[in-house]
N, C-alpha and C positions, 0 to 999 in steps of 0.2 A: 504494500500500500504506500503512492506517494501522498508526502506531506508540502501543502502548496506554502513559500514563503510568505510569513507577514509583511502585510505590506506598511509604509510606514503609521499611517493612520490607524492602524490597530494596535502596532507599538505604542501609540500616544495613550488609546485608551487603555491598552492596559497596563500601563505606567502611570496615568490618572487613580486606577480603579486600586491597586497598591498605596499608591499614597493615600488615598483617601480611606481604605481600608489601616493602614500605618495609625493614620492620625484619632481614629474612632479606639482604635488599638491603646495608642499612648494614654487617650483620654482613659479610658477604662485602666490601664495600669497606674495613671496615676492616685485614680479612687484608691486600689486595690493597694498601694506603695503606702497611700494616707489609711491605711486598714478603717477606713470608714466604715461603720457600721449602716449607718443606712444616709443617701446622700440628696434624696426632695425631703422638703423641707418648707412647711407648712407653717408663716406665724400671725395669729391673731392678733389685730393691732386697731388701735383710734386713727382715726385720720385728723391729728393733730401734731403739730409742728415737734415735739418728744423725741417721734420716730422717723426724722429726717435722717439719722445712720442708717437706718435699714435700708430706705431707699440710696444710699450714695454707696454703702455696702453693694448694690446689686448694677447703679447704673456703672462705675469705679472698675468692676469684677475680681472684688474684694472675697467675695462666696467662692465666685469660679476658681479664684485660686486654692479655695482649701478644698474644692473638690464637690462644691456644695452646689444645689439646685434651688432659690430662694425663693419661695413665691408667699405673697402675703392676701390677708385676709380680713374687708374693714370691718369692725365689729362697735357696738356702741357703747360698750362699760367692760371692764376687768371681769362683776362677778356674775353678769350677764352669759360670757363667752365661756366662764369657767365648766361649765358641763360640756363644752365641744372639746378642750382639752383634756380632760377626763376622758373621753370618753376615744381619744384619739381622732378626733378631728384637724387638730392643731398639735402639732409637735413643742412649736412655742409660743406663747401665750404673753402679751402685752398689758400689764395689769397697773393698776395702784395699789399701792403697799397695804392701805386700808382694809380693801377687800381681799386683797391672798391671803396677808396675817390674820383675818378673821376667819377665812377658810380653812388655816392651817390649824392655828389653836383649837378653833372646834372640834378636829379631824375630819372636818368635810373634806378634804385633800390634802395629802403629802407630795409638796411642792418645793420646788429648790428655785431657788433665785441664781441665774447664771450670767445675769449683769445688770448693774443699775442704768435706766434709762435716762432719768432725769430728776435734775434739783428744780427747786421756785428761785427765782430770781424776783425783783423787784417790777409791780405790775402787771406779771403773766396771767394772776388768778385772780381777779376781782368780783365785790358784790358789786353789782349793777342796778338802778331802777331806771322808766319810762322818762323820758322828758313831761313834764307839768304833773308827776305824781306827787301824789301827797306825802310819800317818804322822800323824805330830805336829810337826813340821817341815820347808822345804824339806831342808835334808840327808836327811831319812828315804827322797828320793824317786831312790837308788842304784838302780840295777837294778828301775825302775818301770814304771808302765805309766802314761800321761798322756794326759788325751784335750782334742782339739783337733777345732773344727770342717772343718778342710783344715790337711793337709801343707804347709809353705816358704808359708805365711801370718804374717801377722801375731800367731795365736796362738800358732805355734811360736818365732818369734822373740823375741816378748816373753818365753816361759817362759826361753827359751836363754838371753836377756839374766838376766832375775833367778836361774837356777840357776846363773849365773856367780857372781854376787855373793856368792852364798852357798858359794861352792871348789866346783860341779860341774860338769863336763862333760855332755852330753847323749853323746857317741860314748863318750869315756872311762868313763863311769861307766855305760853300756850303758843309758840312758834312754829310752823307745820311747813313741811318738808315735803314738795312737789315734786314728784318725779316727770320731766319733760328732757326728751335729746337735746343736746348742744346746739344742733344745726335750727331747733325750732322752737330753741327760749326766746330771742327775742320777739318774735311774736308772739308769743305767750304772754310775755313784758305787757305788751304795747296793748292786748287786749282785754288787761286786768285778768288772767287763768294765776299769775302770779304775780307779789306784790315787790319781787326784787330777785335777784338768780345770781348764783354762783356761775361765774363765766371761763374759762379759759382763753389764750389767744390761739386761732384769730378772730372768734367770735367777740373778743374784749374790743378788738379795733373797729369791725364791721358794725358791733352797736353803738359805740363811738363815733361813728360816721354817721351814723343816723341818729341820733340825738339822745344816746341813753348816757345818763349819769352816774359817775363810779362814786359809790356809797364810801367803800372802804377795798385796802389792800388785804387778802385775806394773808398772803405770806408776809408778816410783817410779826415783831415782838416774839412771841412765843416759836410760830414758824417759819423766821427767818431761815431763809436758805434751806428749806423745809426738801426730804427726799419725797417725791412723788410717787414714782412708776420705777418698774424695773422689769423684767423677763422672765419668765417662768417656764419651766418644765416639768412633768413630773417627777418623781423618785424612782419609779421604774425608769421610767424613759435614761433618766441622766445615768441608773446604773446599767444597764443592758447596751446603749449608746455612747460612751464618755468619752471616744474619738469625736464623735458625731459635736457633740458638745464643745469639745474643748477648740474643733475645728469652726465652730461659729462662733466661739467667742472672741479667735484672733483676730476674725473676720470684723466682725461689729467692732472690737476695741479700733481697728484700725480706723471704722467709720466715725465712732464718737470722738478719737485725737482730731481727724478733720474738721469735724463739726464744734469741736469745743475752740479751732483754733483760725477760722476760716468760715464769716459769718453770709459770705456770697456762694459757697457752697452749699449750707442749710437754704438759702432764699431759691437754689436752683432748683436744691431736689422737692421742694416742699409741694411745689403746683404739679408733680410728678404722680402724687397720690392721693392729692386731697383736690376742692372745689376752690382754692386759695390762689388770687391771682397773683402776677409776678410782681406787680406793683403794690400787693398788700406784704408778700412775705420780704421784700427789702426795708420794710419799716416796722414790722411789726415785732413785739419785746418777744425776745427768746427766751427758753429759759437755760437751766445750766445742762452742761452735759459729761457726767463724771466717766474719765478714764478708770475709774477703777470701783470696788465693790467693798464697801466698807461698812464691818460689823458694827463701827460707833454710828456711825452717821445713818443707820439702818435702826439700830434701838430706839435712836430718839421716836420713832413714829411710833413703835410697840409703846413706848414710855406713855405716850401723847394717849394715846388709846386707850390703856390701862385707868388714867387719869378721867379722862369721860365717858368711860362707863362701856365702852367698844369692847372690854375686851374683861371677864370676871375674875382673871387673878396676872401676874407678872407671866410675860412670854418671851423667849430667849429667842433672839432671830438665829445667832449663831446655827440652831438646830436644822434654817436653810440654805446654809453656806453650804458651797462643794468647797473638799480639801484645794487649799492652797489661797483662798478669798481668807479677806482678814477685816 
């Protein structure tokens, strides 16, 4: 039997079909080099300004380098999303500290924190009311109606904490705590459903644009520089996975050194994931973005918590550090 000579054109293609078969090859050896355990990667997240590493993490190809496949998932509260992570819908989870330490001390969930997301800066988190309302200060906010993205979060505590400041109670002074999404407080505002709303930005700027009035700074006094939000996994997940883990966490640290140090990068990626245009996210307050995972600066919220009644006895956050977090 003869065999007819290639001709040069099928040399190419299969010299195409090698390489491309080569580089599918690499790629898979690289997963397999980074012994990843598993490499899509699912994280439940706000679409707020916080989680601007994730996104430069992925446009960057900060993930791609460790071998990872990112993809995220917009969700409206921490303890909201928490049964999708449970239950492995989300591998990683974008919470407030409020609501996971409340999940975990219960034992609704055994959860590990594998990076802090974000601190309060000055102005990120404000009480806000309508323009021509009749509150005009926090004291006017006796016997109110206050909206909050979720109940026994971080919003309610933060207002608890500054309506202390200012001599009120939230039970004693009969204060009542409206659960409405971020994106649709200020219209809530405006139509009397509540009589003032815990805000984040950029919803603090966009109602600032339209004529709502900031009451009080909730991160101020007690929680200055207060830690927010951080990432969450489970306890299985982190021990069955802790390649998987330790390989997003380089990934993300790299995002948040960016972000903590290069405030044109945050305003790039921001309109990337959320409905925030380019011209709001170059002016609007950031907040902080910590390189690192810190058992002190993690207690104060357990502290905080403990203190207004969040939480029935002393909780040691330590318990969701992974080795090596201090």
């Amino acid at each position: 039997m003869r065999f007819r000579p290639l001709t040069r054109a099928c040399l190419v293609i299969v010299a195409l079909s090698v390489l491309a078969t080569a580089c599918s090859s690499g790629k898979s050896a690289t997963s397999a080099a980074n012994g990843l355990e598993k490499t899509d990667i699912t994280i439940g997240m706000l679409p707020l300004p916080e989680v601007a590493p994730v996104q430069i993490a992925i446009s960057r190809g900060f993930f791609k380098e460790e071998g990872l496949n990112v993809k995220f998932s917009l969700i409206e509260g921490g303890a909201a999303a928490l049964p999708t992570l449970l239950s492995g819908g989300f591998d990683v989870l974008h919470s407030n500290y409020v609501s996971a330490f409340t999940a975990s001390a219960q034992n609704v969930a055994d959860l590990k924190v594998i990076a802090e997301a974000t601190v309060a800066t000055p102005g990120s988190f404000v009480l806000l009311t309508a323009p021509n309302s009749n509150v005009t200060k926090v004291e006017d906010l006796k016997g109110k109606k206050v909206g909050v993205n979720t109940k026994k979060n971080i919003a309610t505590l933060a207002t608890s904490v500054t309506l202390k400041v200012h001599g009120l109670d939230v039970v004693r002074d009969k204060i009542d705590f409206i659960e409405v999404p971020f994106p649709n407080m200020w219209q809530a505002l405006k139509s009397g459903q509540v009589d003032a709303a815990f805000l984040p930005e950029p919803f603090v700027s966009a109602a600032a644009a339209d004529g709502g009035v900031k009451l009080a700074d909730t991160m101020a006094g007690p929680t200055d520089s207060f830690p927010i939000a951080g990432y969450f996994v489970t306890s299985e997940f982190a021990g069955k996975s802790p390649k998987t883990v330790a390989a997003f966490q380089r990934a993300l640290l790299k995002a948040q050194t960016v972000a903590a140090n290069d405030r044109k990068a945050v305003a790039e990626a921001i309109p990337q994931y959320t409905k925030i245009n380019a011209q709001t996210a170059q002016i609007m307050q950031l907040p902080g973005f910590p390189v690192t995972t810190n058992a002190v600066r993690l207690q104060r919220v357990s502290d905080l918590m403990l203190e207004y009644g969040y939480l029935p006895k002393p909780f040691d956050v330590n318990s969701l550090l992974l080795g090596g977090q201090k």
